[in-house]
Structure formats: C-alpha cells, structure tokens
N, C-alpha and C positions, 0 to 999 in steps of 0.2 A: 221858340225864343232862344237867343243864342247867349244870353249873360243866365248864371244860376244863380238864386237868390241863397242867402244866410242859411236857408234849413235847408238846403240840397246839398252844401258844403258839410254839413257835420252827418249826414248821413250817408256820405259818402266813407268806405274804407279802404284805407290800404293794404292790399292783399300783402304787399311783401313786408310789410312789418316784422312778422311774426317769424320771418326765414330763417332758419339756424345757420348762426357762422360758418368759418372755414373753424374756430375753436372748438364748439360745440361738436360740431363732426370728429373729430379728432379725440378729442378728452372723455375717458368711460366715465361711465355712470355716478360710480363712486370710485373712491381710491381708499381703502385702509389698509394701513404698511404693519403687515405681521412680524414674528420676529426672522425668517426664512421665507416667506414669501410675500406676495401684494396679490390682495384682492381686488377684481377690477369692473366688479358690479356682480349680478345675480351671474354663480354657475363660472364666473372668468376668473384663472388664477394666473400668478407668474412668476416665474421663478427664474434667475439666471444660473449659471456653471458656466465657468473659467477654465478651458484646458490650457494650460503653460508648456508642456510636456507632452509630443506627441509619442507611441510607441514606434520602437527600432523599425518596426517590419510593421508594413499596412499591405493592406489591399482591398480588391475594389471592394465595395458594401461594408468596411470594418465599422460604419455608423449604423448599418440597419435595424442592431436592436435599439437603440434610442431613437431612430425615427417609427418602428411600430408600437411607441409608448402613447404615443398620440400626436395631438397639434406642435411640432417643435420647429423652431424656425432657429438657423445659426447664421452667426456674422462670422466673417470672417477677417484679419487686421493681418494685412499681408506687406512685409515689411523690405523692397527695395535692399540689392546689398549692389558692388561692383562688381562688373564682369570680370574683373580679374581674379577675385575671388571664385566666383562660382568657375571659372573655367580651371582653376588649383586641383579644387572639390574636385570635379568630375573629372581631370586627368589619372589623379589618384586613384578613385572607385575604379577608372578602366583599368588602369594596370596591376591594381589588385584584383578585379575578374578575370581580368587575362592571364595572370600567373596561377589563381586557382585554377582556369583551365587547361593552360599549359598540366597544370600536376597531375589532375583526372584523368587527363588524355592517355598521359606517359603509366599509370597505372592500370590500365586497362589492355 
C-alpha cells in the first residue's frame, strides 16, 4: 500500500534531528574565565602572550623552548609598510655591513 496511515507517521524518526551544529562543533564543553587563564572543558586550558618587542638578534629555532612546553599555537599580525621605506632600511644595514667589512678586512 503506497499512502501510510497516522501511526506509521509518528513512528517514524528523524535521524537528523539530533545532528550537532556547525556551533556546537566549534564551542568547548564549558568555558570558565579564570583570573590568567580559561578553562575549556576537562584537562583544556588557554592562555594568551603578547610579544610587542622582538629581540635585536634572532635566529633560526629562537622559539623552540616555548614550542617544547607543549600544545602552542601562534598568530601572527604582520603589518604592511612602503617600499620606500623598507628599501631606506636595507640600503643602510648594507652599507653598514659593508663598511664593517671593509674595516675587518683592512685589519687583518
């Protein structure tokens, strides 16, 4: 028989009812806001840090002890300037290496 009567409809369910949002996926468990950190359900914390100030002199891996502290993830806010500036910068830095090595040279 191809019509279904009244109690076939109500016994019927809808599997996708119950599907969790794209909210629920997204938002943890719980949220309570400590006074220096957030907790973000059983065992998940979070913490920010703000560097303003990088140092003079880097190189490569100068983050490795903070990424073997554990799970850290960094953004970075990288801010656009004009080529004529940066190309100011960088004439300068050369001809201050180039004069420190002109002086090394002559010393040797």
């Amino acid at each position: 028989m191809l019509v279904k009567n009244k109690n076939q409809k109500q016994n019927d369910i809808d599997i996708f009812n119950n599907l969790p949002g794209i909210m629920d996926l997204l938002l943890p468990d719980t949220l309570q806001e400590r006074k220096d950190y957030l907790c973000l359900g059983y065992n998940k914390y979070s913490r920010s840090f703000v560097m303003t100030v990088y140092p003079e002199q880097t190189w490569v891996g100068w983050l490795d002890d903070l990424f073997n502290i554990g799970n850290i993830n960094i953004s970075v806010k990288i801010e656009p300037t004009s080529n004529g500036n940066v190309i100011n910068q960088l004439t300068r830095k050369l001809v201050q290496h180039q004069s420190e090595y002109a002086t090394y040279s002559r010393q040797r």
